[in-house]
C-alpha positions in Angstrom: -29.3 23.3 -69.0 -30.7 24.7 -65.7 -29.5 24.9 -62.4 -31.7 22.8 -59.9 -30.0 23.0 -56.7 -26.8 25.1 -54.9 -25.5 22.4 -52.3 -23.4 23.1 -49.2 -20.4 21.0 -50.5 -19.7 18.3 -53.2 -20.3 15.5 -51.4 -24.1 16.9 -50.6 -24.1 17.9 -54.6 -23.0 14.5 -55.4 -25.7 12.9 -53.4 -28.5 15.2 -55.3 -26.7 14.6 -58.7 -27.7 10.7 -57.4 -31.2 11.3 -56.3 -32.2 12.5 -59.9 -30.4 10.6 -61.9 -32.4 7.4 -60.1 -35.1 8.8 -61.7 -33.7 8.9 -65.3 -33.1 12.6 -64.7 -29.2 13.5 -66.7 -27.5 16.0 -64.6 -23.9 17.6 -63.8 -22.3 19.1 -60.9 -20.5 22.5 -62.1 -18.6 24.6 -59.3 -17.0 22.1 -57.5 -13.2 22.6 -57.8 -13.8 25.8 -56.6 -14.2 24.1 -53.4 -11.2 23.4 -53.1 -10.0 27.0 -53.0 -12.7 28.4 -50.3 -10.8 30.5 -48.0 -9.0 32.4 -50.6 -12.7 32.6 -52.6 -16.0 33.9 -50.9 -18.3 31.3 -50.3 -21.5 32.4 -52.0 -24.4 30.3 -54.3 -22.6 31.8 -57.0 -19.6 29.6 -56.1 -21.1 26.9 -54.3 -21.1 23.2 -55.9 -24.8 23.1 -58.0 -26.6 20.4 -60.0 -28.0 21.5 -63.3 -29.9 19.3 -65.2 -28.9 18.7 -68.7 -32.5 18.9 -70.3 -34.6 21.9 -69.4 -37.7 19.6 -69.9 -36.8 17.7 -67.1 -36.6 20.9 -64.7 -40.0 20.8 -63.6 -39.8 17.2 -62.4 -36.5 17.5 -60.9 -37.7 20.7 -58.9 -40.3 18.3 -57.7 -38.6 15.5 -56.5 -35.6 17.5 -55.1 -38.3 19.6 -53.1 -39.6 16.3 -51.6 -36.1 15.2 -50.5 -35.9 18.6 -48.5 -39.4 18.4 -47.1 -38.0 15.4 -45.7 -35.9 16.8 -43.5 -32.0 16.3 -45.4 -31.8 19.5 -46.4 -28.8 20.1 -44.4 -27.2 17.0 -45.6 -26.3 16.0 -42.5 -28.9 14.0 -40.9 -30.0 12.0 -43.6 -32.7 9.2 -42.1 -32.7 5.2 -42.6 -35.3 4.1 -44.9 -36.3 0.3 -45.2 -36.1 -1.4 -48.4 -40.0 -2.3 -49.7 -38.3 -5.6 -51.4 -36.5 -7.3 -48.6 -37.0 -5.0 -45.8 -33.5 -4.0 -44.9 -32.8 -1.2 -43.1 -30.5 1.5 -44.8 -28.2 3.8 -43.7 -29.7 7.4 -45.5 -26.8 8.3 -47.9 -27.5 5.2 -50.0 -29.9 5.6 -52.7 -30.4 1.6 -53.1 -30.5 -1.0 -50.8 -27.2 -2.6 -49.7 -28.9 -5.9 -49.4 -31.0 -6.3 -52.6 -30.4 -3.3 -54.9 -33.8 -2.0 -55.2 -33.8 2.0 -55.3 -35.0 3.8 -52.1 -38.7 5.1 -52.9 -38.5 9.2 -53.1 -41.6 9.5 -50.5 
């Protein structure tokens, strides 16, 4: 198991743990219940809700894809863009990871 990503807060972890598991990729989300205490904790990467994936083969590719959702600008997990659906053409609001309207996954590029 392997740590692929340290995210701001579980929602954002939640929404990675998503991304990769759209592409067959097992993961978890470890760290966070500690959330829940941050105040009386530090806030550091060491404490910070991360997604590991569950096979170590499938680092590489997560890496990968995870690295594309960043160069896309959602990094900050807060301005996460539309996307149109290639199937039917709907417009999407970014925190989905399928299309409301048909169910096809959102493409990764």
């Amino acid at each position: 198991m392997k740590k692929v990503y340290t995210a701001t807060n579980p929602v954002i972890a939640h929404l990675v743990k998503g991304i990769l598991e759209s592409e067959n990729i097992p993961s978890i989300v470890q760290g966070e219940f500690l959330w829940g205490a941050r105040g009386e904790i530090p806030i550091t990467p060491e404490t910070s809700p991360s997604v590991w994936v569950l096979d170590d083969a499938d680092y590489d590719h997560a890496v990968e894809i995870l690295s594309n959702f960043e160069a896309e600008g959602k990094n900050d997990g807060l301005e996460i863009m539309e996307w149109k659906c290639g199937k039917c053409g709907e417009t999407n609001e970014g925190q989905f990871s399928e299309c409301w309207q048909c169910g096809t996954s959102r493409p990764l590029s």
